[in-house]
N, C-alpha and C positions, 0 to 999 in steps of 0.2 A: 504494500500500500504506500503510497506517495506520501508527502505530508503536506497537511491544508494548511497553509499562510495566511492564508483571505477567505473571503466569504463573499460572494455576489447576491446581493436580493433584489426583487423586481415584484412587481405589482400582481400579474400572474402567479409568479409560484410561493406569495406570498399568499395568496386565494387559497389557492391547495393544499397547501399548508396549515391556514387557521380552519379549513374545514375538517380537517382529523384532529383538531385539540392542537399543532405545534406552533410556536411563535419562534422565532430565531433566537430568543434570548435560552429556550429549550434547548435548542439543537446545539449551541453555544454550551452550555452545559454540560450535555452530552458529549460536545467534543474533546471539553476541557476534561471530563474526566477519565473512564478507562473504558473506551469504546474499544469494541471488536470491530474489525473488518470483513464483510465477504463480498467476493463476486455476486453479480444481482443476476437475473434469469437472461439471456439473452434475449434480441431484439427490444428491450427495454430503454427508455429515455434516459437511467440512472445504471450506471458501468457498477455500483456499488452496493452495500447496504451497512450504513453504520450501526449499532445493537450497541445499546450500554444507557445505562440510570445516569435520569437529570439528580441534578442536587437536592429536590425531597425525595432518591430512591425509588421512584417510577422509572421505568422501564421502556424504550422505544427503538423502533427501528427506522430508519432515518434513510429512504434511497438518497445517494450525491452520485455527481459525475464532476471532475474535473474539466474544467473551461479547457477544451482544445487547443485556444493560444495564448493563452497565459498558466505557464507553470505553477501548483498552489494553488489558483484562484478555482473555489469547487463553488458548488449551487445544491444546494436542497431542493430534490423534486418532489418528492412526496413523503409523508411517513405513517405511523400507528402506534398506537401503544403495542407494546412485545406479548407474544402471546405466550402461554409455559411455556411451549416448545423453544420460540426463538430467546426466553428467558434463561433455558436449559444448554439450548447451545452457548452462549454467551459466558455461563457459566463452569462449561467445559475447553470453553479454549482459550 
């Protein structure tokens, strides 16, 4: 996994965003703390999927993809709270 420098937000994926409960100060959280990485499913808009508890210990999965021309610069496309499973994996690797 790369590492994320920056954060790009935008009006759009801001939308899609606060419609599953996340705001970026969330995902910010999530970042800052001990998030796992995994590949996202193919033909997906998000190359990634972050997993790891905001700062009150909720749980989310966080699709990103890194900005093509700018190294670092990643975007939150979508996310959800973690379900056991994706809580379970997270807490195995």
């Amino acid at each position: 996994m790369k590492t994320i420098t920056s954060w790009q937000w935008d009006e759009s994926n801001m939308q899609e965003l606060a419609r599953h409960g996340l705001r970026p100060a969330t995902i910010l959280q999530v970042a800052k703390g001990s998030p796992r990485f995994r590949r996202n499913k193919k033909g997906r808009s998000a190359t990634h999927q972050m997993v790891g508890p905001d700062a009150g210990g909720m749980f989310w999965v966080v699709c990103v993809r890194e900005e093509p021309l700018q190294e670092g610069l990643w975007r939150a496309i979508t996310g959800w709270r973690a379900r056991p499973q994706e809580r379970e994996w997270w807490r195995k690797s």
